[in-house]
C-alpha positions in Angstrom: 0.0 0.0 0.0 1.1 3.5 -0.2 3.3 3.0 -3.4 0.9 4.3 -6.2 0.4 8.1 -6.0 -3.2 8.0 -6.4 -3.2 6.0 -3.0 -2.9 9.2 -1.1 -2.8 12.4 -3.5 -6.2 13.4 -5.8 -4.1 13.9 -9.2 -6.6 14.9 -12.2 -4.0 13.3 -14.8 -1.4 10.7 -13.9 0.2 8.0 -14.6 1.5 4.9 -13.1 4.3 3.0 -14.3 5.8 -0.7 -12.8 9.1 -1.4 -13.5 10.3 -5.1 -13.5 14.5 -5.2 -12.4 16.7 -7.9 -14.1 18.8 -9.2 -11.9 20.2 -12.6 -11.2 19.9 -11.6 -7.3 16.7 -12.7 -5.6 14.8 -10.2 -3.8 13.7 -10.9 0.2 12.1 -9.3 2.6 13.0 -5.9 4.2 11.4 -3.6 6.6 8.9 -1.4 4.6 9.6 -3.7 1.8 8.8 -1.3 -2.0 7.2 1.6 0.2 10.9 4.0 0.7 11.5 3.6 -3.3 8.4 4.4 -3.9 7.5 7.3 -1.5 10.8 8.9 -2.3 10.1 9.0 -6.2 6.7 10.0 -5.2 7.3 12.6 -2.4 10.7 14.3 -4.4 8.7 14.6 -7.8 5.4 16.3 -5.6 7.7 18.7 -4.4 8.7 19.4 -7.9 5.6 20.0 -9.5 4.7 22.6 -6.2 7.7 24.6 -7.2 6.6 24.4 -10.6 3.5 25.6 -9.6 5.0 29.0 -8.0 3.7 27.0 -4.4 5.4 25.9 -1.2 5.7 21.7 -0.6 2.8 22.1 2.0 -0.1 24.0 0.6 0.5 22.5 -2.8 0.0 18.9 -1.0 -2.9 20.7 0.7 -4.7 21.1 -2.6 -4.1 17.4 -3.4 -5.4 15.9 -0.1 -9.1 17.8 -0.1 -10.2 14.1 0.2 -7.7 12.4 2.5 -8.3 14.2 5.9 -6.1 12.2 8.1 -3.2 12.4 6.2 -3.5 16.5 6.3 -3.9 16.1 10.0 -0.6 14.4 9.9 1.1 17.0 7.3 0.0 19.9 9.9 1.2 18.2 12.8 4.5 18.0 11.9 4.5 21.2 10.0 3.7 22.3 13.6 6.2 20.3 15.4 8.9 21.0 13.3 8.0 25.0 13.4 8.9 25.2 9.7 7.6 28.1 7.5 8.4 26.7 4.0 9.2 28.5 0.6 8.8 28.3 -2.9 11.9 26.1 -3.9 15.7 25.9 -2.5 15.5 28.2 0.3 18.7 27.5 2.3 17.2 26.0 5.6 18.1 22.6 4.6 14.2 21.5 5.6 12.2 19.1 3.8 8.5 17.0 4.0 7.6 13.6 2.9 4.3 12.0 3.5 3.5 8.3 3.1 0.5 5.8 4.2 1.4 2.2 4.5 -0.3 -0.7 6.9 -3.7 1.5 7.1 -1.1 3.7 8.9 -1.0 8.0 7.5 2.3 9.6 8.5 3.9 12.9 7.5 7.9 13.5 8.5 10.1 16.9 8.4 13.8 16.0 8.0 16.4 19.0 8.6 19.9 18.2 7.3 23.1 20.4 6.9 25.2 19.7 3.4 28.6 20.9 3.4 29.0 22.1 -0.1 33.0 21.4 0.1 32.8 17.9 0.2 28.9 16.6 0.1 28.4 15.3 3.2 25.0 15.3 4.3 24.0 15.3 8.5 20.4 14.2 9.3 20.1 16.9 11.9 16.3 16.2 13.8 13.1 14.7 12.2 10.0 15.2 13.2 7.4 12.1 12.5 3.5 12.7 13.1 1.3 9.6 12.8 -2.2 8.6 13.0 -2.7 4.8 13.0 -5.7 4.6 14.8 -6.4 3.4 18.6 -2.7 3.7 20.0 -2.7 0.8 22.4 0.9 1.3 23.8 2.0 4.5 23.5 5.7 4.0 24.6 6.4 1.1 22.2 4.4 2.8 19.1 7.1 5.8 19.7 10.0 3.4 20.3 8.7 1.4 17.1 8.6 4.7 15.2 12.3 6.0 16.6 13.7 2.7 15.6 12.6 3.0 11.8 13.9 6.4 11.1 17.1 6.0 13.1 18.6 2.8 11.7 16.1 1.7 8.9 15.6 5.2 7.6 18.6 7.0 7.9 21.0 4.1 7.7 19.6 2.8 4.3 19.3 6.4 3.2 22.5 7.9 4.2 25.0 5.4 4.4 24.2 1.3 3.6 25.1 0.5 0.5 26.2 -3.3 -1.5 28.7 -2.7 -4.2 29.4 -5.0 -6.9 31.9 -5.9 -9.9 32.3 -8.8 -11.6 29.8 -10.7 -9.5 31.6 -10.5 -6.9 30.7 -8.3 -4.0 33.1 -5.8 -2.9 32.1 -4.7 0.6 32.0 -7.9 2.5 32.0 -6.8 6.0 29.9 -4.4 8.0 32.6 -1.8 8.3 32.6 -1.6 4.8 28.6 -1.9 4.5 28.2 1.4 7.1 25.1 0.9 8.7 24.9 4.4 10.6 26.7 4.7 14.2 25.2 6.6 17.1 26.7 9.8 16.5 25.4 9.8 12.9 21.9 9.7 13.6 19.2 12.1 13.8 17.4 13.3 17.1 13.2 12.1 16.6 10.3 13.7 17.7 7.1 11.9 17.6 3.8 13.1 17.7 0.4 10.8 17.6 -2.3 11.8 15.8 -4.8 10.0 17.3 -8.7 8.6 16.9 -9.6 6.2 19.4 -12.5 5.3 17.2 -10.8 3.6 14.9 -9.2 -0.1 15.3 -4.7 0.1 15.4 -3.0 0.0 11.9 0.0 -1.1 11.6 3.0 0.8 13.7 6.3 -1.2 12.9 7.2 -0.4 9.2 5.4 2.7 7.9 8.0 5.6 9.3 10.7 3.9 7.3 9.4 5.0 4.3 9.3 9.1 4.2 12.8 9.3 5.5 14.6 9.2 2.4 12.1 11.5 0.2 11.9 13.9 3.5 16.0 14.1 3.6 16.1 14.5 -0.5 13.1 17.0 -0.5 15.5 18.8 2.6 18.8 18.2 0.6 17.2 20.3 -2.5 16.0 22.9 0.0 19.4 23.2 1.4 21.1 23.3 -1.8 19.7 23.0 -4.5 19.9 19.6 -6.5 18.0 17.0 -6.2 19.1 13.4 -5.5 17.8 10.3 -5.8 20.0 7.4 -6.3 20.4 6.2 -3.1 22.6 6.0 -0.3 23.2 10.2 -0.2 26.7 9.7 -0.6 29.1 12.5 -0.2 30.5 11.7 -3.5 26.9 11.6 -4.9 25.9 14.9 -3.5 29.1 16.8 -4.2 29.0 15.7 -8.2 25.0 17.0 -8.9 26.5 20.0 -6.9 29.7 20.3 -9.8 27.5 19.4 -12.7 25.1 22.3 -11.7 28.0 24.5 -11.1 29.1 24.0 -14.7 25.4 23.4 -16.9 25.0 26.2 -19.1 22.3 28.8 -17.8 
């Protein structure tokens, strides 16, 4: 759920493509499983089309979600939370918004980052996760449940883990090579619940891993102006859509 834009967004003329890989590796499970891929191609080209549009990230999602209430709810909390005021476009403050609905679960996350232009490095600063998934039963475990996906799900996979091959053969074969993120790499979370106690608990355990790497993409652009997508955010990544911008003809 979650993956098709028409799942949360009320787009008058879109369209949907699925793309089969190749690839003589089989795919297993993983936390969130197609929702981050997804949600990041989805949430990146939304902001996009708002600054095509002349419009901020929020209000231009505002104008798509006249139908989903709960997952404007969301968007407003953390808009609230994170006490952003955002702009048309890149505006410098490194802030950026990513909204996703997965498990019967609506969730909206503001990720601020700091890119250092020199060399590309990007720092996952705070993020800010609302969520509405119904009756919260355990209110302590929902939030650890939500901290856990965004610090070493979200931000790990988007930031830093990464498989590299050649030949067939894999070239990273050990963990310190892998770099799934250490402590001090991580971002501080805040979490705020949305809640209706009318309706029954959605699922909690996999639905904030997916807005993190479309909220720190979206907040990347902000910062400085490119957009990435191929993930892990490497440094090296970041710094060269950085030099090809410096030098594309205006």
């Amino acid at each position: 759920m979650g993956r098709n834009v028409l799942d949360l967004y009320d787009v008058p003329n879109v369209q949907s493509m699925f793309y089969q890989s190749i690839s003589p590796l089989p795919s297993w499970f993983w936390r969130d499983n197609g929702a981050p891929v997804n949600a990041l191609a989805r949430e990146t080209a939304i902001d996009e089309l708002a600054e095509l549009a002349g419009a901020d990230p929020v209000s231009f999602r505002e104008q798509l979600l006249a139908n989903n209430p709960r997952l404007t709810a969301v968007m407003h909390a953390a808009l609230e939370q994170a006490g952003w005021t955002p702009g048309v476009g890149s505006t410098g403050q490194g802030i950026g918004i990513a909204l996703d609905f997965t498990d019967g679960t609506y969730l909206a996350e503001v990720a601020r980052v700091n890119v250092d232009a020199n060399s590309g490095a990007v720092h996952l600063q705070h993020v800010d996760a609302a969520i509405d998934c119904g009756l919260v039963v355990n209110p302590d475990a929902a939030r650890c449940q939500i901290e856990g996906s965004i610090v070493m799900h979200g931000t790990s996979s988007t930031l830093n883990e990464e498989i590299r091959f050649a030949g067939g053969k894999v070239l990273n074969n050990s963990f310190a090579e892998y770099g799934p993120a250490r402590s001090l790499e991580v971002p501080r979370v805040n979490v705020v619940f949305v809640e209706d106690r009318t309706r029954p608990p959605s699922g909690i355990g996999e639905p904030a891993v997916g807005g993190v790497s479309a909220a720190v993409s979206n907040a990347i652009y902000d910062a400085v102006g490119v957009r990435v997508r191929d993930l892990p955010f490497r440094p090296d990544r970041v710094l060269g859509a950085l030099q090809t911008r410096a030098t594309a003809p205006r």
